[in-house]
C-alpha positions as CSV (number, residue, x, y, z in Angstrom):
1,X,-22.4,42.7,-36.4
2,X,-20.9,43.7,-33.0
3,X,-17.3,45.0,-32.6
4,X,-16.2,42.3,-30.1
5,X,-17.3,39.3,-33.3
6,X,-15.5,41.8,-35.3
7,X,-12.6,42.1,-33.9
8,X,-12.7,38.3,-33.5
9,X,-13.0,37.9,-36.9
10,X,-10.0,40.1,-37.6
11,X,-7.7,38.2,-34.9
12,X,-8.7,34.8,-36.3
13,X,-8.4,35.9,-39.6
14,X,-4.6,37.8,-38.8
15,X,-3.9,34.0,-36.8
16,X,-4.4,31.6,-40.0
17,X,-2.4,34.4,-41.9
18,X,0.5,34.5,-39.3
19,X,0.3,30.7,-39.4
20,X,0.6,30.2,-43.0
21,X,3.7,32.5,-43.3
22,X,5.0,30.3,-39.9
23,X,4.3,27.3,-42.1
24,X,5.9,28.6,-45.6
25,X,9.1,29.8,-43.5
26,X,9.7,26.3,-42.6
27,X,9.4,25.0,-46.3
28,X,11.9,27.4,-47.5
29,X,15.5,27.2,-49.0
30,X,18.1,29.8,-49.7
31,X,20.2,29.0,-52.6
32,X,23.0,30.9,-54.5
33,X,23.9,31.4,-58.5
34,X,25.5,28.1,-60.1
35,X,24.9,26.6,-56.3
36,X,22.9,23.3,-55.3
37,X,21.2,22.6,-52.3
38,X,19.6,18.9,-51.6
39,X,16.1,18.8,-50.1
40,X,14.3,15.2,-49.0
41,X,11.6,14.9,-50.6
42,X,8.5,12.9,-49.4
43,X,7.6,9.0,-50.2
44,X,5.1,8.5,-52.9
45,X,6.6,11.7,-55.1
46,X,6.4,11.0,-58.9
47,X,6.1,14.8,-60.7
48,X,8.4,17.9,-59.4
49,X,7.1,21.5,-60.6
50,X,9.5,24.3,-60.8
51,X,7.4,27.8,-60.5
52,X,10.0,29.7,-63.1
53,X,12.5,27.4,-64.5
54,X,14.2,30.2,-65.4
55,X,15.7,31.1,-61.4
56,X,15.6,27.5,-60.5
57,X,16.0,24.1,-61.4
58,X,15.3,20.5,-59.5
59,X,16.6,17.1,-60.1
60,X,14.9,13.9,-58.6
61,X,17.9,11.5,-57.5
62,X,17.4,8.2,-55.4
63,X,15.9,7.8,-52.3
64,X,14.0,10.8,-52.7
65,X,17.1,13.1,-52.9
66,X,16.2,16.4,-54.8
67,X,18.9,18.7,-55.7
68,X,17.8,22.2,-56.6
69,X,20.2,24.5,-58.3
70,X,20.0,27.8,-58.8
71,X,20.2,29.4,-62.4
72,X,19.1,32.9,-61.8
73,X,18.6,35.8,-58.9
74,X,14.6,35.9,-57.5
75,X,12.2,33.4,-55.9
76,X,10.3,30.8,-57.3
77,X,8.5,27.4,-55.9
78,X,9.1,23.7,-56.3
79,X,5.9,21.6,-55.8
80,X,5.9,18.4,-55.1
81,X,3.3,16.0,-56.2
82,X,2.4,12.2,-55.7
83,X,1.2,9.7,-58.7
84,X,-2.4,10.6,-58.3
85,X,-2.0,14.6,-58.9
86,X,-2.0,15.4,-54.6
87,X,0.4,18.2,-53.2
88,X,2.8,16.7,-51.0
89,X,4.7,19.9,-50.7
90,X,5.6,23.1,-51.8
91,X,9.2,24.7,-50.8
92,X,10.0,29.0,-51.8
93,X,12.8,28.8,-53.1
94,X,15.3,32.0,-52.7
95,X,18.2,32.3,-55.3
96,X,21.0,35.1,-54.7
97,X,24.5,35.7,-55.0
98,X,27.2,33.6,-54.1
99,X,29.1,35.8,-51.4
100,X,32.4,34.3,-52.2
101,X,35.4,36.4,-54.2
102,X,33.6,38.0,-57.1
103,X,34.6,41.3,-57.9
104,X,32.3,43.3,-60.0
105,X,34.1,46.5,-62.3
106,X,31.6,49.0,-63.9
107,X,32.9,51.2,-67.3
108,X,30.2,53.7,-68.0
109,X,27.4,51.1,-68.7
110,X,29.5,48.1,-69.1
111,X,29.9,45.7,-66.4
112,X,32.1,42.4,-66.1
113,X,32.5,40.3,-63.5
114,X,35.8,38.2,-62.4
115,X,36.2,35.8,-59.1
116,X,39.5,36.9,-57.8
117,X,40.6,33.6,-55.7
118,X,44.0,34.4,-56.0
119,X,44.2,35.6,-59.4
120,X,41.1,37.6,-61.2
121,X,39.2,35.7,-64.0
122,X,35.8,36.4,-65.9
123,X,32.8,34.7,-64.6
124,X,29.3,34.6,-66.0
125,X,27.3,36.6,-64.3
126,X,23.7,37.6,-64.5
127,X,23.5,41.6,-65.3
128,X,26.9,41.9,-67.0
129,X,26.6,43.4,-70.5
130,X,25.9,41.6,-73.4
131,X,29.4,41.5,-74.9
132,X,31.6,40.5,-72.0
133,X,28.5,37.5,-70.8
134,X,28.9,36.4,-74.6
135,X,32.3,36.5,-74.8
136,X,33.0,34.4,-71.6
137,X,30.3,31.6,-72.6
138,X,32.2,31.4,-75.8
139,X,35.0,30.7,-74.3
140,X,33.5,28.8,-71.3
141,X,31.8,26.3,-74.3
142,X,34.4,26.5,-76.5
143,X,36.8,24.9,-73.5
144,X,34.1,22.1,-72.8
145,X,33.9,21.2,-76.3
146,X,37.7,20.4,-76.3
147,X,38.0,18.1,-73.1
148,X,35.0,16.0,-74.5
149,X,36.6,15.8,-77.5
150,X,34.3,18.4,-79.8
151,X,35.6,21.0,-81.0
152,X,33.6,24.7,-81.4
């Protein structure tokens, strides 16, 4: 094989690479923690796929509205498909902190987390220890379960 098909090769090779990253970049949403974003998604779409339902999660609205939410920090992929099984599309999807007024205080190895917007109060927050995430959701349920009428 000569150099010159070689380095061909390699250039042709490096061009559908660069292309396919040009092409993913534009199929690509940035969403926060507790956040949603709204994407359109294409006629004909009958089955969303979530890549890790555990950092994201999408909801199929009318006239092809889907909302995507995010649940956890990382990356993951939403795949669209039609009624026959086909790829429409397939969005990355990004999931990181909210940069608004959260204030995170480290003891040792304990860490809680409070939005401070004027006055600080706990938040959920991935990575917090185990006590203070569990004793905010408790009190986080327990407060939903009163204004629908349940109590915890």
């Amino acid at each position: 094989m000569s150099s010159q098909f070689r380095k061909a090769g390699v250039l042709g090779a490096l061009s559908v690479v660069l292309l396919s990253s040009a092409a993913a970049a534009e199929n690509a949403v940035d969403v926060s923690v507790d956040r949603a974003s709204i994407l359109r998604a294409p006629d004909g779409t009958s089955t969303v796929i979530i890549g890790n339902p555990l950092i994201a999660d999408a909801t199929m609205q009318k006239n092809g509205v889907l909302v995507i939410t995010g649940k956890s920090y990382g990356s993951t992929n939403i795949m669209l498909l039609d009624g026959a099984g086909a790829v429409l599309s397939e969005t990355l999807v990004s999931v990181r902190r909210a940069q608004d007024n959260v204030v995170v205080v480290q003891r040792g190895a304990k860490r809680e987390s409070f939005a401070c917007m004027p006055r600080c109060e706990p938040v959920l927050a991935v990575g917090d220890s185990p006590d203070s995430f569990s004793a905010t959701a408790g009190q986080i349920n327990q407060r939903g379960g009163m204004s629908t009428g349940r109590e915890n």
